[in-house]
C-alpha positions as protocol buffer text, in pm:
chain_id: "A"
residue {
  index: 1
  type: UNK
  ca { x: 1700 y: 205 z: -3538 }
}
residue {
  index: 2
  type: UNK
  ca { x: 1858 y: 240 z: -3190 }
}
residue {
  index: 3
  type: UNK
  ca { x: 1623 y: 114 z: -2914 }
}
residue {
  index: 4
  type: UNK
  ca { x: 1555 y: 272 z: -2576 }
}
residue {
  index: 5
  type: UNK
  ca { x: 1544 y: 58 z: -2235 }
}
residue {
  index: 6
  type: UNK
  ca { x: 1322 y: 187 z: -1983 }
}
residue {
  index: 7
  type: UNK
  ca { x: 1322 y: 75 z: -1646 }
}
residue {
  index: 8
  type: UNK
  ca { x: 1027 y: -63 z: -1491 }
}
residue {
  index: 9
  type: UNK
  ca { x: 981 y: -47 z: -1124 }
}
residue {
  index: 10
  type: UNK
  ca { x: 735 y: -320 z: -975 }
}
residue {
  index: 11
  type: UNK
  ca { x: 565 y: -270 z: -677 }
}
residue {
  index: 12
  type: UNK
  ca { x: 333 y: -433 z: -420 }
}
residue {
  index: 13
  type: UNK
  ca { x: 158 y: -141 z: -245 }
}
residue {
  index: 14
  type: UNK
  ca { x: -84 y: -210 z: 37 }
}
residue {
  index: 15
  type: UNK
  ca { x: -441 y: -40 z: 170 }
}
residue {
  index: 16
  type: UNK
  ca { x: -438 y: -171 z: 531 }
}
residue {
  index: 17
  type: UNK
  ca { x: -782 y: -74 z: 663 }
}
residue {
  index: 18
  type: UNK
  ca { x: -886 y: -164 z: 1061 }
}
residue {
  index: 19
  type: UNK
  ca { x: -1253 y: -210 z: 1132 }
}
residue {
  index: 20
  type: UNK
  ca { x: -1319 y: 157 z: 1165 }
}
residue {
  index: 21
  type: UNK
  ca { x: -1216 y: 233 z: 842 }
}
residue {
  index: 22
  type: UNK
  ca { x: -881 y: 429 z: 966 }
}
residue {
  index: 23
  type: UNK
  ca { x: -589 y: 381 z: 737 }
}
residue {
  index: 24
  type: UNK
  ca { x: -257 y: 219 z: 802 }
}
residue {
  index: 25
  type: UNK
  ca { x: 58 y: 478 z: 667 }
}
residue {
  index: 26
  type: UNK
  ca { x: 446 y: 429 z: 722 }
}
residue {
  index: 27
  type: UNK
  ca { x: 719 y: 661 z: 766 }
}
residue {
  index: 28
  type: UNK
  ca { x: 1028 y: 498 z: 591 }
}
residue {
  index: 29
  type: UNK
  ca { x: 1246 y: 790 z: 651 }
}
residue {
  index: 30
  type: UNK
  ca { x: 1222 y: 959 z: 1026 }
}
residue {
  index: 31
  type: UNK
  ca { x: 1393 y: 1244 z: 844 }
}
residue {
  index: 32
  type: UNK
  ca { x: 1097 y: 1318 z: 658 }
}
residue {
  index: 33
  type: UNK
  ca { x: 770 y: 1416 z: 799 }
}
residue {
  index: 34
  type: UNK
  ca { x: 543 y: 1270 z: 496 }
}
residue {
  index: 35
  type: UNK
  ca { x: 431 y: 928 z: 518 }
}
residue {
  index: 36
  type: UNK
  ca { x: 347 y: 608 z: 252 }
}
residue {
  index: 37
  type: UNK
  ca { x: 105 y: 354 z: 256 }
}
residue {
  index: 38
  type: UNK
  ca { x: 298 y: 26 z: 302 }
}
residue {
  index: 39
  type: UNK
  ca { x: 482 y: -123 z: 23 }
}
residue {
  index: 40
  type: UNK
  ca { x: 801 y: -266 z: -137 }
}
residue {
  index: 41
  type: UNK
  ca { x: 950 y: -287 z: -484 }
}
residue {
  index: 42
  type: UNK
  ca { x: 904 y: -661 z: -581 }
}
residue {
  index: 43
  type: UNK
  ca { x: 1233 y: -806 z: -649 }
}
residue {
  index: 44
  type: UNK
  ca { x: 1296 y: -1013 z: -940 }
}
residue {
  index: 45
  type: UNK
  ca { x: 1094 y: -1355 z: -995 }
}
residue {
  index: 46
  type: UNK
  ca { x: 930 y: -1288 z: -638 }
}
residue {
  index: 47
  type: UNK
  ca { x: 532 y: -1239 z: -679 }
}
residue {
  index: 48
  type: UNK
  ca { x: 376 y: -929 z: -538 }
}
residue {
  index: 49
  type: UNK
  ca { x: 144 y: -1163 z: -322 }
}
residue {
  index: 50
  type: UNK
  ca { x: 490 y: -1260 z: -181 }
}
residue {
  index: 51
  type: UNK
  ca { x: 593 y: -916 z: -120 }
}
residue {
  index: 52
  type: UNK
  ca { x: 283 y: -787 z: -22 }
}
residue {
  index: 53
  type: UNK
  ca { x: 332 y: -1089 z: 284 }
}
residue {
  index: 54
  type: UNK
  ca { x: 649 y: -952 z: 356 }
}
residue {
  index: 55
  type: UNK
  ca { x: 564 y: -591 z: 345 }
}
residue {
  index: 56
  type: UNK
  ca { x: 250 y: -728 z: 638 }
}
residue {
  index: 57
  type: UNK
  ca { x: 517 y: -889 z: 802 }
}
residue {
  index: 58
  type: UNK
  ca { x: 715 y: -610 z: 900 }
}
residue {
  index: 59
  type: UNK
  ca { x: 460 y: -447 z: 1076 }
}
residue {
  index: 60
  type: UNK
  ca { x: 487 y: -606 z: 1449 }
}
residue {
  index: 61
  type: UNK
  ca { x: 140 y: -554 z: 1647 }
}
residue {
  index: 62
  type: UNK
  ca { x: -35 y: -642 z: 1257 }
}
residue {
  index: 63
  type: UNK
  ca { x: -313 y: -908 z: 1287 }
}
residue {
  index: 64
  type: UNK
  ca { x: -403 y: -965 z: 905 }
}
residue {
  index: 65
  type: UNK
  ca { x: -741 y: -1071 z: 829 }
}
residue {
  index: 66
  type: UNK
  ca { x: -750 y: -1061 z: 445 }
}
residue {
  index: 67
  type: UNK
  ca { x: -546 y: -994 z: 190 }
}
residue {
  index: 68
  type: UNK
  ca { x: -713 y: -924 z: -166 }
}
residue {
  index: 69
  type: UNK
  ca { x: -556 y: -742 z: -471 }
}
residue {
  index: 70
  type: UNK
  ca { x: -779 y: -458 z: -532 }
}
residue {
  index: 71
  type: UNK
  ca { x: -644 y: -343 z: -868 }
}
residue {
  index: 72
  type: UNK
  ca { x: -289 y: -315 z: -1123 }
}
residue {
  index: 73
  type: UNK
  ca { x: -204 y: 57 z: -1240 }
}
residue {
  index: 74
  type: UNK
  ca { x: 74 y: 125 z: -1432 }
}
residue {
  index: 75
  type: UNK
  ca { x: 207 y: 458 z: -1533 }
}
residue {
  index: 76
  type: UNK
  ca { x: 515 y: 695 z: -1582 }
}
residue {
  index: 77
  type: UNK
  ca { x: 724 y: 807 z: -1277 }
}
residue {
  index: 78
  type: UNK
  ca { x: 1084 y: 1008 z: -1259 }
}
residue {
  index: 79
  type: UNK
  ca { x: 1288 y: 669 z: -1243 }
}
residue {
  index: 80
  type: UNK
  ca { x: 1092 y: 501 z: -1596 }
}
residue {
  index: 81
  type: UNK
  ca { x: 769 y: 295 z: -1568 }
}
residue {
  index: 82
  type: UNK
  ca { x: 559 y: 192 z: -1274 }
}
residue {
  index: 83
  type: UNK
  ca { x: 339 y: -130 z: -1255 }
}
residue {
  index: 84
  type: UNK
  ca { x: 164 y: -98 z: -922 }
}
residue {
  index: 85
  type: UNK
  ca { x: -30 y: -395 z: -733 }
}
residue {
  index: 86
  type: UNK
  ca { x: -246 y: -252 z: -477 }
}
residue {
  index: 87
  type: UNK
  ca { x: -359 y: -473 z: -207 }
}
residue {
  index: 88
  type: UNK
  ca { x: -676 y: -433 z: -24 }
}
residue {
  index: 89
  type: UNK
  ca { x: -589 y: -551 z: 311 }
}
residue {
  index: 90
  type: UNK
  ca { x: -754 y: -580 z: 666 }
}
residue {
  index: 91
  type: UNK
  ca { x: -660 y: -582 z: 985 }
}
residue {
  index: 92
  type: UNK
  ca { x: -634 y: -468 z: 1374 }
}
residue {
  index: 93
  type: UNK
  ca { x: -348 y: -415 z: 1616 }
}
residue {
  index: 94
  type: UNK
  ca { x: -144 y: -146 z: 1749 }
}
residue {
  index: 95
  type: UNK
  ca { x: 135 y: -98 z: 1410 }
}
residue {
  index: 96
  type: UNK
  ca { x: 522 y: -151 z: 1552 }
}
residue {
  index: 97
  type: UNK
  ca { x: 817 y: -217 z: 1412 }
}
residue {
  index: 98
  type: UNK
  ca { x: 1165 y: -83 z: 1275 }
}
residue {
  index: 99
  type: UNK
  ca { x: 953 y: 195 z: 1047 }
}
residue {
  index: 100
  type: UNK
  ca { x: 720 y: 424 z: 1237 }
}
residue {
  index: 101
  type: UNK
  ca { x: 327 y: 354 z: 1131 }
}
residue {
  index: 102
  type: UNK
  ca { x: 22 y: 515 z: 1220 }
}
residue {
  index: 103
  type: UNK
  ca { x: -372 y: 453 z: 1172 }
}
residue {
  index: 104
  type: UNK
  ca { x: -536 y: 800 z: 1011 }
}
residue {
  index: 105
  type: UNK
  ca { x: -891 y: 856 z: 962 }
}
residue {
  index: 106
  type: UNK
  ca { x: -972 y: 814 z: 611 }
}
residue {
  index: 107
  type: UNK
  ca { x: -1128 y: 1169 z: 604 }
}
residue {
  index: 108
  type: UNK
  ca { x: -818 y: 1319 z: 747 }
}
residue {
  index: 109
  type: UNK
  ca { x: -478 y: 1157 z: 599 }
}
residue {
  index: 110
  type: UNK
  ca { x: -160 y: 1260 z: 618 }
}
residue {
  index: 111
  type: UNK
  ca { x: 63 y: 1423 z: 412 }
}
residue {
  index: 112
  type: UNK
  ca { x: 230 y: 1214 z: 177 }
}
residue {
  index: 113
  type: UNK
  ca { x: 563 y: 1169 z: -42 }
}
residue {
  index: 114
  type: UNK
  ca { x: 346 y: 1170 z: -362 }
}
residue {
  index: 115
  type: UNK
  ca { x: 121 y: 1411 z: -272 }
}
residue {
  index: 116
  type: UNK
  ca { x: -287 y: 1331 z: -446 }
}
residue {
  index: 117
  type: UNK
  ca { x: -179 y: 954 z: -566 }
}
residue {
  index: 118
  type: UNK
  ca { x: -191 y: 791 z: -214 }
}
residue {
  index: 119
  type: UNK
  ca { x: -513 y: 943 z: -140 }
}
residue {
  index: 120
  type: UNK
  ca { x: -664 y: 842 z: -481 }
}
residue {
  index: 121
  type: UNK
  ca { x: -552 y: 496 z: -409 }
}
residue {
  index: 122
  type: UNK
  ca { x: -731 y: 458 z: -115 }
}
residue {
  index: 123
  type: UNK
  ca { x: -1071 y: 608 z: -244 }
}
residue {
  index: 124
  type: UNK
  ca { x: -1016 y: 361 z: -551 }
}
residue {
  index: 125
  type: UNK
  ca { x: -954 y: 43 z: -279 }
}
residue {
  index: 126
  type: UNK
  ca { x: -1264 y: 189 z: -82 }
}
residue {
  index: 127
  type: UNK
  ca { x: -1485 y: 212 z: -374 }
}
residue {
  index: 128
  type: UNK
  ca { x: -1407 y: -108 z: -490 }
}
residue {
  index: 129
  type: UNK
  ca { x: -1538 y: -264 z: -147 }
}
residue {
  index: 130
  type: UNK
  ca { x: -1877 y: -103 z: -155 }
}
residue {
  index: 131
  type: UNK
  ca { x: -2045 y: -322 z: -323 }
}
residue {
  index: 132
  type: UNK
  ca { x: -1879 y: -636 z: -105 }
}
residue {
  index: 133
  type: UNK
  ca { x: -2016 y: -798 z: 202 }
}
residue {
  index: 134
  type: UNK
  ca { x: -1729 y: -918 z: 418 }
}
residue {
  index: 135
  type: UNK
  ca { x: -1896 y: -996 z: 699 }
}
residue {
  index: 136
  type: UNK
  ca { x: -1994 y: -1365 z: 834 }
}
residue {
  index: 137
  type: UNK
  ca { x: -2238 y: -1584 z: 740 }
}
């Protein structure tokens, strides 16, 4: 029995939400006029918290006021198997930094590299927070 490898790409992937709701997205390739919500592949024996840190910390202007996983997906893409941490994060500021990034209403977002799965990420994150009460006690 001959056994196939598959790869398996693992990736912290990040919901940053301000206080109105609007939507942090990044444009890792100025060639390319679709945009990403922020997130890295998570190199070997790094956690995604770590990476999900990292990702934050490339975005100069950020001011990070929580940091939560939301939920884990996993699923089939072109390059072999996803496993997908999504971060619910929030936070204010005007994005900077080496990658262009932009707050979008999260009625209106942009378009994206992967078309419907950024947008269904964020309704899932959104959802997930209805039923929370972040504000002080």
């Amino acid at each position: 029995m001959t056994e196939e490898t598959v790869d398996t790409q693992v990736i912290a992937n990040l919901v940053v939400r301000d206080p109105e709701g609007r939507v942090l997205f990044v444009r890792y390739d100025p060639e390319n006029e679709k945009w990403w919500l922020p997130g890295k592949d998570v190199a070997p024996y790094t956690h995604p918290d770590e990476t999900a840190a990292a990702v934050l910390a490339a975005v100069e202007g950020l001011a990070v006021d929580s940091t939560e996983l939301s939920h884990v997906e996993s699923f089939r893409g072109r390059r072999g198997w996803h496993l997908v941490f999504n971060y619910d994060v929030r936070a204010t500021g005007a994005p900077g930094g080496s990658d262009e990034a932009q707050w979008f209403d999260a009625e209106a977002l942009p378009r994206t590299v992967h078309g419907a799965w950024e947008k269904q990420v964020v309704a899932r994150v959104t959802a997930g927070q209805a039923g929370r009460d972040h504000s002080a006690a």
